[in-house]
C-alpha positions in Angstrom: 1.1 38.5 11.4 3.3 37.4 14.4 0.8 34.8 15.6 -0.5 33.7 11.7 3.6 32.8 11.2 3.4 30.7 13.9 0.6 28.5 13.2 1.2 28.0 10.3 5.2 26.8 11.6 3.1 24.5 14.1 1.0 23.2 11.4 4.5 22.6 8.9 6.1 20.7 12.2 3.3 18.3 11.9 2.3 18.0 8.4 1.1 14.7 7.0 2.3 13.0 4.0 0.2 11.1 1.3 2.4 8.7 -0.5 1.7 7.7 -3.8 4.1 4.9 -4.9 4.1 4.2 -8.9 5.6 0.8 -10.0 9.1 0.6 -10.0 9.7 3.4 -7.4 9.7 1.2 -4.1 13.1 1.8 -3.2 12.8 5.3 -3.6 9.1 5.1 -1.4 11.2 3.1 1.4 13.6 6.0 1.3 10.8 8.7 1.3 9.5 7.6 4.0 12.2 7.6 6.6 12.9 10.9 4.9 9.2 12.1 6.5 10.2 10.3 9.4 13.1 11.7 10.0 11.0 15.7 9.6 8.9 14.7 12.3 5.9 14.7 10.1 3.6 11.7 10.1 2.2 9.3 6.5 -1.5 10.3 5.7 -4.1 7.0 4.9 -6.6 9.6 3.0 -6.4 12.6 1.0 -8.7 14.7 3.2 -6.2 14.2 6.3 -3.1 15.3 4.1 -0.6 18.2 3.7 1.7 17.3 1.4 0.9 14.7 -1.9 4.0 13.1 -2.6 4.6 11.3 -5.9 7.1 8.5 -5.7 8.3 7.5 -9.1 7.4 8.1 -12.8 3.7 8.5 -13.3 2.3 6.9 -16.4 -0.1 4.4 -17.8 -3.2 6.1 -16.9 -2.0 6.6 -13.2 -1.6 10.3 -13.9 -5.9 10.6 -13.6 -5.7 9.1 -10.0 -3.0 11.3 -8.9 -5.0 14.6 -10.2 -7.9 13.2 -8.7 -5.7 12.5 -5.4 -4.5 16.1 -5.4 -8.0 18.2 -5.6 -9.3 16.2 -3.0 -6.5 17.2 -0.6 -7.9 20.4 1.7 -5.6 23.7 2.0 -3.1 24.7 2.8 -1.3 21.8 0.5 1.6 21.0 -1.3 3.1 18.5 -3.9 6.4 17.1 -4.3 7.6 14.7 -6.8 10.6 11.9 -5.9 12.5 10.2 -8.6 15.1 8.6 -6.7 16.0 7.7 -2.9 18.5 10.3 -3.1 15.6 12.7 -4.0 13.0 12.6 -0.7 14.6 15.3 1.9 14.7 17.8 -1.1 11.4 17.1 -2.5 10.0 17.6 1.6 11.9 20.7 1.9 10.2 22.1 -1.0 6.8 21.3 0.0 7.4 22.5 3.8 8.6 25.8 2.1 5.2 25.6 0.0 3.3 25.3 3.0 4.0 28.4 4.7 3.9 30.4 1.5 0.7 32.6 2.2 0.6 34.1 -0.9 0.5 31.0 -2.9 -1.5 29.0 -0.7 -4.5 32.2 -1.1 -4.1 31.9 -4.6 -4.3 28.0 -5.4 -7.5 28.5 -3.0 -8.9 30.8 -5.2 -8.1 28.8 -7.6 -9.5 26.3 -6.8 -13.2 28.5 -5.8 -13.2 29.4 -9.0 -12.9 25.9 -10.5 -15.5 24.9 -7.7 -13.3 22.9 -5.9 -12.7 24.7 -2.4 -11.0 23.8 0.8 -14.9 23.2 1.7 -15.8 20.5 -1.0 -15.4 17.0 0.2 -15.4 15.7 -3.8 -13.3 12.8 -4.1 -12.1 11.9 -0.1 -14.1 9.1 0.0 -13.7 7.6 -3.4 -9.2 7.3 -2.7 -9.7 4.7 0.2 -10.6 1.3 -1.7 -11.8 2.6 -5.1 -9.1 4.7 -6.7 -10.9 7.6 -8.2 -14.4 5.8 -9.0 -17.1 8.3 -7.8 -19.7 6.9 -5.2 -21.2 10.7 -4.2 -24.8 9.3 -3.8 -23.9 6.2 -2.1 -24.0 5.5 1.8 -20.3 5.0 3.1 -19.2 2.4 5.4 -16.7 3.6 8.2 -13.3 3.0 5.9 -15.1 5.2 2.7 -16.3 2.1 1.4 -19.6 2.7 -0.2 -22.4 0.0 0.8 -24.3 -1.4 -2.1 -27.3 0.1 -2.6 -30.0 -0.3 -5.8 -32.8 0.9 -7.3 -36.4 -0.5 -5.1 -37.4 -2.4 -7.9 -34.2 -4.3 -7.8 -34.7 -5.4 -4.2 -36.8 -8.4 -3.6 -35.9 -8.4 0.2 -33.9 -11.7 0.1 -31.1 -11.2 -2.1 -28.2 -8.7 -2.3 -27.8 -6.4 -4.5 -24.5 -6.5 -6.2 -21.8 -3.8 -6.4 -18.9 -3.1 -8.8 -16.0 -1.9 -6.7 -12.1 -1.1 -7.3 -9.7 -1.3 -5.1 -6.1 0.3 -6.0 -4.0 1.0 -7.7 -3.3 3.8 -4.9 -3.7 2.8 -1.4 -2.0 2.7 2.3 -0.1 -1.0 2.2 -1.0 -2.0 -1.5 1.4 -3.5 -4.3 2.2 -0.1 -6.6 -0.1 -0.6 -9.4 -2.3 -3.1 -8.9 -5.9 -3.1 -9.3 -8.6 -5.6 -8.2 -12.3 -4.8 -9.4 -14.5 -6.7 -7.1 -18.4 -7.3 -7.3 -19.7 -7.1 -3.9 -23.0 -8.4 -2.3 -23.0 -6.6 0.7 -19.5 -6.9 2.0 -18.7 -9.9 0.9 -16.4 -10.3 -2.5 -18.4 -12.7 -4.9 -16.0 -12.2 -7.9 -12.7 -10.1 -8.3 -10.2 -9.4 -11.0 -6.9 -8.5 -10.5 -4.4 -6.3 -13.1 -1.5 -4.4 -13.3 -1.9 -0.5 -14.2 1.1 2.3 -14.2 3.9 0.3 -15.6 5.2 -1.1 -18.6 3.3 -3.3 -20.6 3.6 -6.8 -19.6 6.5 -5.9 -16.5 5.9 -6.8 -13.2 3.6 -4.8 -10.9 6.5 -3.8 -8.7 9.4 -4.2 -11.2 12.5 -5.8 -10.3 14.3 -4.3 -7.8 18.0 -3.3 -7.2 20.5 -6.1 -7.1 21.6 -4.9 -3.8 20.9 -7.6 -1.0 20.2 -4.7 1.8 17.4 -2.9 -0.4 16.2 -6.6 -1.4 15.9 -7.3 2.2 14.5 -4.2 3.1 11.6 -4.6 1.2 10.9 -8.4 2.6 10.4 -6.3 6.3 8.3 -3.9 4.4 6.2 -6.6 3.2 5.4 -7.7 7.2 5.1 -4.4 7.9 1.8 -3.6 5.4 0.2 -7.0 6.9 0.8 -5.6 10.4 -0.4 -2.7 9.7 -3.5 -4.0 8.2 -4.2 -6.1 10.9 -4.4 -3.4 13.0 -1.1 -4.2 14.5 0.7 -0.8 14.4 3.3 -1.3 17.1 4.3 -4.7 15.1 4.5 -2.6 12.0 7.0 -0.2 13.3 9.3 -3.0 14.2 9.3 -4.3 11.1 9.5 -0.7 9.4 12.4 -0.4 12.0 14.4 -3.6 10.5 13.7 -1.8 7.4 15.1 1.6 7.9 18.2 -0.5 9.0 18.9 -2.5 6.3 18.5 1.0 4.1 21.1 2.0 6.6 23.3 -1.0 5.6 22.7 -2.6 9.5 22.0 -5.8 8.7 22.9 -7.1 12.0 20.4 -5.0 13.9 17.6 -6.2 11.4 18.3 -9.1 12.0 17.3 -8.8 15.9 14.2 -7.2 15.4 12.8 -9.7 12.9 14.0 -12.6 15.7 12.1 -10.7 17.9 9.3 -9.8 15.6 8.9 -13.3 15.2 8.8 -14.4 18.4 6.1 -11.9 18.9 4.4 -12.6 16.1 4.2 -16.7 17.4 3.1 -16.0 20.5 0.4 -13.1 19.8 -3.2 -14.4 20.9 -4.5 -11.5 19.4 -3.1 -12.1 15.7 -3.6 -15.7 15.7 -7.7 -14.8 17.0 -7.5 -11.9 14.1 -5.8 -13.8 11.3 -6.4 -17.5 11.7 -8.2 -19.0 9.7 -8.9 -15.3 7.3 -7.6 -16.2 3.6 -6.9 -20.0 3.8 -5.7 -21.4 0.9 -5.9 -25.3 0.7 -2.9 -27.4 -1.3 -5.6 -28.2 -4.0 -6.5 -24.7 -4.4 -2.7 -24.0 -4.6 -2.6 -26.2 -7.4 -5.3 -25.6 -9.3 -4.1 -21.4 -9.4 -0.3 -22.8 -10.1 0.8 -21.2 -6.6 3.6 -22.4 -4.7 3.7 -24.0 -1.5 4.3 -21.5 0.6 0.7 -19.8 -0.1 -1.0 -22.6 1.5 -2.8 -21.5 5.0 -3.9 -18.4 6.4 -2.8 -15.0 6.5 -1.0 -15.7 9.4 0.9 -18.5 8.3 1.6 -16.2 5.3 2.6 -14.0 7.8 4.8 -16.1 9.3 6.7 -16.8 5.3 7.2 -13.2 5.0 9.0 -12.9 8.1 10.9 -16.1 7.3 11.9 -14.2 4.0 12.9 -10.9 5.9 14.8 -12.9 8.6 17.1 -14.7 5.1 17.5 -11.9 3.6 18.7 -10.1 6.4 20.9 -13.1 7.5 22.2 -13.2 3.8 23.1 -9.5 3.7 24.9 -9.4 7.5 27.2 -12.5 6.1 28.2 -11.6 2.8 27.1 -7.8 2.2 26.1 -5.9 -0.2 26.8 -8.5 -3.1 25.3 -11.5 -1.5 22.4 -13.2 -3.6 18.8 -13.1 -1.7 17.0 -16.8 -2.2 14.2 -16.6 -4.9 10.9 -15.8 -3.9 8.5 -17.4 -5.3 6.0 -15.4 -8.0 2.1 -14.9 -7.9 0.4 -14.8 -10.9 -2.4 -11.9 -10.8 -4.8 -14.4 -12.7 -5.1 -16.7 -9.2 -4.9 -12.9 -6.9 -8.7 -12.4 -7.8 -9.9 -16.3 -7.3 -8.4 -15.8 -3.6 -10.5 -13.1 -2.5 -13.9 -14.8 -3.6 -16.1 -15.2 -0.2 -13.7 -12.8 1.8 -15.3 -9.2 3.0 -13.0 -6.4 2.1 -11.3 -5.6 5.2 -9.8 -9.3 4.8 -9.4 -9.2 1.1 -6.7 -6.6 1.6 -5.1 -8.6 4.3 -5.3 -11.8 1.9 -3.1 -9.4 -0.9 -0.3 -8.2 1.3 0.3 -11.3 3.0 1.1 -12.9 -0.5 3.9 -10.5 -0.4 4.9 -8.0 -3.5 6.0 -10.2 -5.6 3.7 -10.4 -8.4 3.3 -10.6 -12.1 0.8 -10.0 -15.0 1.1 -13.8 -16.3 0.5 -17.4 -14.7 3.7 -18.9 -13.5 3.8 -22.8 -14.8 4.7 -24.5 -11.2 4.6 -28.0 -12.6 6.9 -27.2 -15.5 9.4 -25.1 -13.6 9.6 -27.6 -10.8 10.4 -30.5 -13.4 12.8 -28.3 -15.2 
């Protein structure tokens, strides 16, 4: 008994955290995770490497299927919290590490789930979280990320063309707008056509709605906008810093944000590696801006998208170290989801995620008239 306690306290000390972010809960999923941070435990990217499902914000709007869905595919011992509010995380962590190491109820939610024929052993749904959220690809061949390859029937295959294959990507992933989905038709890996809309919210809101008028939380959430492109590039020590600058700003720092994204920056310019890995991935021409009704600043690659998210961090921050808490944040401006799905056309899907985050969070169900609003 001696030895099974301590296990299982080495197994709490290094749980792993699957965050599931509704829409209108990013403040709340900034806070939970320093909150897991500051545990010692580590965020999950799939459901078969997590401990603990944690459910940031009010689930609604369908997103209550891909949260079940999420939570039987997690293996035992496991645990589920749920976080209203920033105020909520360390409680809501504390109940699931005392979850954890609850023998009793962990043997019974596995037989539990035996009986329902879902065990610790079955591996239904693991795959199906990473880019499809909850579509079920059993009898397909999977890529390294859980992707599933397209595949068809013989008769379909006339040995020159691709087959094509209907795939979703959201609303619940690692370094994804809350909420949004893109269904994508695939000829191999390549995205031929893709559709973008908003699920989990309030009909006709925002994906991520609106948030706090509080310059260090708007702030905030311009670094963790740089942080999911970094991370998606691979780039994990450049997405700490900029998680970093966030976790300061929530810590009303501003100052000390404000170095990191100088230096971020700097590092950023100068990075052979990013400009080989990003250059030239997502360009967006000035007519193509126009046509969607995008602003200026979308124009380029996804690293000199990059490069305007860290521009917006570094003002925000900058804004908030001057004036505080009241200062206004410059406008950012909107993407319409209708030109989100256009953008991805001829992209494989490792880049078409990179081409989402770097056109930042700020996006919204209906096209934005540029022309008009600029000769208002």
């Amino acid at each position: 008994m001696g030895l099974r306690r301590w296990v299982v306290g080495r197994a709490v000390r290094a749980a792993r955290v699957l965050v599931v972010e509704c829409p209108g809960a990013r403040p709340a999923r900034m806070a939970a995770e320093q909150a897991v941070a500051a545990r010692g435990w580590r965020i999950a990217q799939t459901p078969a490497s997590a401990d603990v499902l944690l459910v940031v914000g009010e689930v609604r709007g369908g997103l209550d299927e891909v949260v079940d869905r999420l939570w039987e595919a997690l293996p035992g011992p496991r645990a589920r919290a749920d976080v209203r509010t920033e105020g909520d995380a360390a409680a809501a962590l504390a109940r699931a590490a005392a979850v954890l190491v609850d023998g009793r109820g962990q043997r019974a939610d596995a037989e539990q789930r035996d009986a329902a024929g879902a065990g610790p052993g079955d591996d239904t749904g693991g795959h199906d979280h990473d880019d499809t959220g909850g579509h079920d690809h059993d009898d397909m061949d999977m890529a390294p990320d859980g992707i599933p390859l397209a595949e068809g029937a013989e008769q379909d295959r006339d040995g020159l063309e691709m087959d094509a294959l209907p795939v979703r990507l959201g609303p619940v992933l690692p370094d994804w707008p809350a909420g949004l989905v893109i269904d994508v038709v695939l000829h191999g890996d390549l995205v031929v056509t893709a559709a973008a809309a908003a699920v989990g919210g309030p009909e006709h809101d925002p994906v991520s709605e609106p948030l706090p008028e509080d310059t260090a939380t708007v702030a905030a959430a311009r670094c963790d906008d740089v942080a999911a492109v970094l991370a998606l590039a691979g780039w994990e020590e450049g997405a700490r810093a900029a998680r970093s600058a966030r976790d300061v700003l929530l810590a009303r720092r501003g100052d000390d944000a404000r170095a990191t994204l100088v230096d971020l920056r700097h590092r950023v310019e100068h990075s052979r590696w990013l400009r080989w890995s990003l250059a030239g991935t997502g360009t967006v021409t000035p007519e193509r801006a126009r046509d969607l009704g995008l602003a200026e600043d979308v124009v380029g690659d996804c690293r000199d998208r990059l490069l305007v998210l860290i521009t917006r961090a570094e003002a925000a921050a900058r804004r908030y170290g001057a004036s505080g808490l009241d200062a206004p944040v410059p406008d950012v401006p909107a993407v319409p989801l209708t030109a989100v799905g256009p953008l991805l056309e001829g992209c494989d899907l490792g880049a078409a995620r990179l081409v989402v985050a770097s056109l930042g969070s700020d996006l919204v169900p209906d096209p934005v008239p540029q022309r008009e609003a600029a000769g208002a």
